[in-house]
C-alpha positions in Angstrom: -11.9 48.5 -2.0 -15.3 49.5 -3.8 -17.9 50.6 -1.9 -20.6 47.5 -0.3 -24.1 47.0 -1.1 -25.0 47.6 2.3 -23.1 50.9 2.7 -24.9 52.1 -1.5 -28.6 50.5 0.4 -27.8 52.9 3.4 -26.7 55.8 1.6 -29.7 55.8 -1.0 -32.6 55.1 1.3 -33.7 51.4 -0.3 -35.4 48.8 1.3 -34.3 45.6 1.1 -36.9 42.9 0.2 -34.7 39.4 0.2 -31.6 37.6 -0.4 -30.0 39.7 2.2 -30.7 37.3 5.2 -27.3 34.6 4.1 -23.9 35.8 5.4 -21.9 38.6 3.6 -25.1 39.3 0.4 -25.5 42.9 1.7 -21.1 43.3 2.0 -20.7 42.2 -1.7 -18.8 45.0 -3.4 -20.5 47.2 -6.4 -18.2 48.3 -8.7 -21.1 50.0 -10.8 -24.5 51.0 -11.4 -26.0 49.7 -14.6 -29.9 50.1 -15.5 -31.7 48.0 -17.8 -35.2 47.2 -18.7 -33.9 44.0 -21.2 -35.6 40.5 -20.3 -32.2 39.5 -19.9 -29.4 42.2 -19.4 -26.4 39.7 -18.5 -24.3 39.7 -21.7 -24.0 43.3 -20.9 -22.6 43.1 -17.4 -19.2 42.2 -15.8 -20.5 41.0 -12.4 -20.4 43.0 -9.3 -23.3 45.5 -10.5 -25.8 46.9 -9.0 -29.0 46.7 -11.7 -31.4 49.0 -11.4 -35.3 48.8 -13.3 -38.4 49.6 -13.2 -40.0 46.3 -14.1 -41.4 47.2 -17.7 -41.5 43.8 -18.9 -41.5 41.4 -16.0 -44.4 39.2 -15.5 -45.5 35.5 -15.2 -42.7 33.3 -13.9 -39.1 35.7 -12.7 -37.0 32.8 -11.7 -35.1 32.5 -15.1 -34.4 36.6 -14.8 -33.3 36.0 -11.4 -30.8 32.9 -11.7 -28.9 34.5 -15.0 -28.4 37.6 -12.6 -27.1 35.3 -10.0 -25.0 32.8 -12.3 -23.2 36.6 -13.9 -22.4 37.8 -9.9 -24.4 40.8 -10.1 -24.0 42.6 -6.5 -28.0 43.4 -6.3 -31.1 44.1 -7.7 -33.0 47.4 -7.3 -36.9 47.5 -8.1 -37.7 51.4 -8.9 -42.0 51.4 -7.9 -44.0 53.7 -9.0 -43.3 53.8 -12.4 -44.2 50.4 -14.2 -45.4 48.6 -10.6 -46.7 50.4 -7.4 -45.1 47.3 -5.5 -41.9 45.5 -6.2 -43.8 42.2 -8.3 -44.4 39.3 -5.9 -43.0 36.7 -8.2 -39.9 38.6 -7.9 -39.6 38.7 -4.6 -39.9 34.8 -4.3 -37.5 34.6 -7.3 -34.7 36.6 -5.1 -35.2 34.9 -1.6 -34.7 31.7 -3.5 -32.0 32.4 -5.2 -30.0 34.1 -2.5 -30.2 37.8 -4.7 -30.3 41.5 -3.0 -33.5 42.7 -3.8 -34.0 46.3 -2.7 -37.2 48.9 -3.7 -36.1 52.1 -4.7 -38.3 54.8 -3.8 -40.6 57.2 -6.7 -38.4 59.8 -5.2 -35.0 58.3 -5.7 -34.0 59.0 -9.5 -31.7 56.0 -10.8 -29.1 58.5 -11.7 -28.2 59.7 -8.3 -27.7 55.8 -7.1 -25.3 56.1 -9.7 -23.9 59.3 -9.1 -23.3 58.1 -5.8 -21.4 55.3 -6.0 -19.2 56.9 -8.5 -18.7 59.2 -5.3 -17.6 56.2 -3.3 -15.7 54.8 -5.7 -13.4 57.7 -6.3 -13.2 58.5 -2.6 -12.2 55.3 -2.5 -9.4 55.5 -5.3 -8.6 58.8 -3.4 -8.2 57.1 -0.2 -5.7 54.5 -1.6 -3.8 56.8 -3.3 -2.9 58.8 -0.4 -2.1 55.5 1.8 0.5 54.9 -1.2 1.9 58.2 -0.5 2.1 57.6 3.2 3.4 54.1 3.0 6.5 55.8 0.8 7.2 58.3 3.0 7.8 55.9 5.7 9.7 53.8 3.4 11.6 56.6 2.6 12.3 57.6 6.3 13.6 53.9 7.1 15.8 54.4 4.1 17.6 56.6 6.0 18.3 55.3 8.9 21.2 53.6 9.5 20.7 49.9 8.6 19.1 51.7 5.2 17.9 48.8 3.7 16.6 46.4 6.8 15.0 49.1 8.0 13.2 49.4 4.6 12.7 45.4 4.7 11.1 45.6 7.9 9.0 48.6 7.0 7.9 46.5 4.0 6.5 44.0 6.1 4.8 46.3 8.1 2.8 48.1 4.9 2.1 44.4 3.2 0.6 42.7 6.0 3.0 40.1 5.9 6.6 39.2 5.4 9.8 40.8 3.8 13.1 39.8 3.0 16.7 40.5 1.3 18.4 38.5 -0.8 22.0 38.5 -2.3 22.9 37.5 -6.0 22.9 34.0 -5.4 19.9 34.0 -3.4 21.3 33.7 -0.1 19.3 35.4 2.2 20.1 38.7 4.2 17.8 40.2 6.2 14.3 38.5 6.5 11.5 39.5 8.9 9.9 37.0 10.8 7.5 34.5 9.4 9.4 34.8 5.7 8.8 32.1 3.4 12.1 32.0 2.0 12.7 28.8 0.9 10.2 29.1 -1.9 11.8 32.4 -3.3 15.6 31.0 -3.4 14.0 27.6 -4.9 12.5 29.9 -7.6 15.2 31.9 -8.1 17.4 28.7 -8.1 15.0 26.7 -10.8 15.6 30.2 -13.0 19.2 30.0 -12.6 19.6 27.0 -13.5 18.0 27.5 -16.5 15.2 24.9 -16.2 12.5 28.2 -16.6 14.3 30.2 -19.3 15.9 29.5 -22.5 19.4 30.0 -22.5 20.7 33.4 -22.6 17.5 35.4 -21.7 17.9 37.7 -18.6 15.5 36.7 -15.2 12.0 38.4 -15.1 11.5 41.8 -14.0 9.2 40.1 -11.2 8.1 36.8 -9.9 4.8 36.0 -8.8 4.1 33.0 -6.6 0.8 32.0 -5.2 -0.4 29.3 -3.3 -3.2 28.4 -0.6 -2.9 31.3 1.8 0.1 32.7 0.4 1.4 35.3 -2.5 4.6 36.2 -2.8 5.8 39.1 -5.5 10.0 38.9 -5.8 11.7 42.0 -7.7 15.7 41.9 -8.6 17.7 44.9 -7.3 20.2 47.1 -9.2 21.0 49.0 -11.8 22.7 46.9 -14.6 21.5 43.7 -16.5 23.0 41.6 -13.6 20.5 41.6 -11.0 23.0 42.3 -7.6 20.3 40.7 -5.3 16.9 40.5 -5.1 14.2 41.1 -2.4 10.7 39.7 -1.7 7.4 40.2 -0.1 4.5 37.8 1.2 1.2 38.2 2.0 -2.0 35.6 3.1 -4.0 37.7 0.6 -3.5 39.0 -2.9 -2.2 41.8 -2.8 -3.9 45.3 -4.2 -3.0 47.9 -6.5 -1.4 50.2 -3.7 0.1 47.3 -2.3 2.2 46.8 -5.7 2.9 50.4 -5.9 4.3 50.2 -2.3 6.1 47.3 -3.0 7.5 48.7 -6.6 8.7 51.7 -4.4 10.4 49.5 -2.0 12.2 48.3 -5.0 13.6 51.8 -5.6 14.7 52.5 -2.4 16.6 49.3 -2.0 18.3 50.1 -5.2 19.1 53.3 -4.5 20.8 51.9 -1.3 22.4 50.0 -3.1 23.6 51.3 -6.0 25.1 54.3 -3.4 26.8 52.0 -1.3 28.3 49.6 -4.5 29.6 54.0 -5.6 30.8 54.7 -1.9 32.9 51.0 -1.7 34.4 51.9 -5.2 35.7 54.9 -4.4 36.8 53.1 -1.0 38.8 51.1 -3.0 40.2 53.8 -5.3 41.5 55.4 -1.8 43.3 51.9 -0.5 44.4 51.4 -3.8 46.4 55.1 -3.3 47.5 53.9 0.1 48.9 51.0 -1.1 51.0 52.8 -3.6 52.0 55.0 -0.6 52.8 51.6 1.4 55.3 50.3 -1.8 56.7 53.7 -2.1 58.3 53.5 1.3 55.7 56.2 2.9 54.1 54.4 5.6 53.3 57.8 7.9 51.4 58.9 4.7 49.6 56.3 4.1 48.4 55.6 7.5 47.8 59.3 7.7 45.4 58.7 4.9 43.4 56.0 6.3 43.0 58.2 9.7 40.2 60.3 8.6 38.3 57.6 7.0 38.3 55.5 10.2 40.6 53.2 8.5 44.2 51.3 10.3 46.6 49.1 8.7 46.8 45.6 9.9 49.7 45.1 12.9 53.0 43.6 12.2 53.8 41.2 11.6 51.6 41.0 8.4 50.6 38.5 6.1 49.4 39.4 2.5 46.7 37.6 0.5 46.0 37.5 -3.1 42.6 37.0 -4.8 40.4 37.7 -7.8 38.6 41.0 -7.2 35.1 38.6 -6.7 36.9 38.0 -3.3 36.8 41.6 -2.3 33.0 41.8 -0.5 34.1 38.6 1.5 37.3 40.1 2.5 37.2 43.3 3.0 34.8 43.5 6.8 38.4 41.7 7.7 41.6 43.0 6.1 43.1 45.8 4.4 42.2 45.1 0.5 43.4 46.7 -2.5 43.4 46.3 -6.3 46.6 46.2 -7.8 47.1 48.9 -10.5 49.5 46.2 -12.4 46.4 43.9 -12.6 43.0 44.8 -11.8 41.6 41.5 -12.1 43.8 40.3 -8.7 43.1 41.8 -5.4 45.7 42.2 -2.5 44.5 42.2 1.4 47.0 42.9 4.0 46.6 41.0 7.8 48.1 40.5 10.7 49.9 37.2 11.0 47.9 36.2 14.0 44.2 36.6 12.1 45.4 35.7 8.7 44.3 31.5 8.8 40.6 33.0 9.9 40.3 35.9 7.3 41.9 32.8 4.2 38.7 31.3 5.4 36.4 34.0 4.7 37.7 34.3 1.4 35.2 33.1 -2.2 37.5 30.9 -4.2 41.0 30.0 -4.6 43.9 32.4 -2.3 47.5 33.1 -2.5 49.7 33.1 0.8 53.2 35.2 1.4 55.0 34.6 4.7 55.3 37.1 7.5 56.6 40.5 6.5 56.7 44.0 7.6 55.6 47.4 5.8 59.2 48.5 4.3 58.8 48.6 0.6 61.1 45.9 -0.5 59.4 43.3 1.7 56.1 44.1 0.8 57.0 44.6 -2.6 58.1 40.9 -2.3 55.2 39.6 -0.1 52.5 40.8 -2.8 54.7 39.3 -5.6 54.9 35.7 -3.6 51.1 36.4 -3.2 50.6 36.6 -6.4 52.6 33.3 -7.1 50.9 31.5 -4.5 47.4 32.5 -6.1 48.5 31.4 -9.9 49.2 27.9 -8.7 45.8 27.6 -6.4 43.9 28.7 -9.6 46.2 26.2 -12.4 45.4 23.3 -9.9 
């Protein structure tokens, strides 16, 4: 943050006069250094200044000056002597204590423009400083993105570099991985009011970014993936607003997580392209080849007797932690998974939507040929009730 009035008073050599005795006036930020000699400089500043003059055309009552400095949030006052006044005006000095505002004397000695030059200093040491904690904070990002839980680690990292909470989210808004103290339920209420249409018109795609505040809380949510279809989404809260660097760390977050997870969607893609070929293998009659196959990958083929399941491909991520799954070349909109009878009522379960049932076969062609075509039977009837 920009430099305080106490650290510029400290730096420079002034003496403060009044309005530094209440809590926090000397730890007020200054953003600037603006000098002015006008009777009333305000509609020239932003707030957060430190004005500098040498008095040329104060006298009689200063309390008017004083409270349009205070009412525009300028960070201090700094009375140059020696120039227009030998002493800092008493009137002003009365004005200030009243009125709560920095008053500090600047020395003969002290030129105006090296108060300014130095809090430029500060303030791009300052900018400096937070541009190389950005750096740092993606770095260690970037390590926990390789670890291997990839994108909690990066979740819990976030955390870490936010000063609050993190958390993963799929499609739906079901949470994944959250960090302790998450406020989740406000993100998947958001996400839900979006969904549902009540915040958009129809048709028009979900924000790049939410932004929720309330009393002691923001949260910033950002949707992952590649493609117009957001693939999940992940968030971060914080008691305070967060800061420039904190929204570039977060934005880099974002680009790790979809890195992640744009690498694993390619890596269980071309998993399926390889079970599709075993499959083929399996129909074929080659069953030493195909589990030969599956060998290196750290894959096995369910134990006889098997069951086989059939289901639309959006059934795949629920499936496939617990069966052998495969798209059928013949239809790439229906999916096949092959289980062992024994864990085939627990795996139906795990399934997302409607799925087709064969009876008990074994891996000679003909039978399985005939399992995944009674499957596939069973499945059209689920989905036509």
């Amino acid at each position: 943050m920009p430099p305080s009035l106490q650290t510029v008073v400290r730096r420079m050599g002034m003496r403060p006069l009044a309005g530094t005795s209440a809590r926090g006036r000397m730890d007020a930020v200054v953003r600037w250094v603006a000098v002015s000699e006008l009777a009333d400089p305000t509609p020239y500043l932003e707030g957060d200044e430190l004005l500098l003059t040498t008095g040329m055309r104060m006298e009689g009552d200063l309390s008017s000056y004083v409270a349009r400095l205070v009412a525009r949030g300028v960070a201090g006052l700094g009375f140059g002597v020696g120039v227009s006044h030998e002493h800092v005006p008493e009137a002003l000095v009365e004005a200030a204590e009243a009125a709560g505002l920095p008053l500090l004397e600047v020395p003969r000695e002290t030129p105006f423009i090296a108060i300014g030059k130095a809090v430029s200093e500060l303030l791009a040491a300052e900018q400096y400083e937070e541009i190389t904690r950005a750096f740092a904070a993606q770095g260690r990002l970037t390590r926990a993105a390789l670890r291997p839980e990839g994108m909690h680690a990066v979740i819990d990292r976030l955390a870490g570099e936010v000063g609050g909470w993190a958390a993963l989210l799929d499609e739906a808004g079901e949470v994944r991985h959250a960090t302790p103290g998450a406020q989740t339920g406000a993100v998947s209420a958001e996400l839900g009011r979006l969904r549902t249409g009540r915040a958009l018109p129809s048709g028009d795609r979900l924000p790049a970014s939410l932004a929720l505040s309330g009393p002691g809380e923001h949260i910033v949510v950002q949707p992952l993936g590649g493609g117009p279809r957001p693939r999940g989404f992940f968030a971060a809260g914080a008691r305070e607003p967060f800061s420039p660097v904190t929204h570039t760390v977060i934005n880099a977050a974002g680009s790790l997580l979809t890195l992640a997870m744009e690498q694993g969607r390619a890596q269980g893609e071309a998993g399926r392209r390889i079970r599709g070929a075993v499959l083929e293998l399996l129909l074929a009659g080659a069953e030493d080849q195909a589990r030969a196959v599956l060998a290196p990958l750290g894959g096995r083929l369910p134990e006889e007797p098997l069951v086989v399941l059939a289901a639309g491909v959006e059934a795949l991520d629920a499936l496939e932690p617990h069966a052998f799954t495969a798209l059928l070349d013949l239809d790439e909109r229906a999916a096949v998974a092959l289980v062992s009878e024994t864990a085939a009522d627990q795996v139906v379960s795990e399934g997302d939507g409607p799925v087709g049932v064969s009876l008990p076969c074994g891996y000679g062609s003909a039978a399985l040929r005939g399992a995944i075509d009674q499957a596939r039977r069973a499945l059209a009837v689920a989905v036509a009730r």
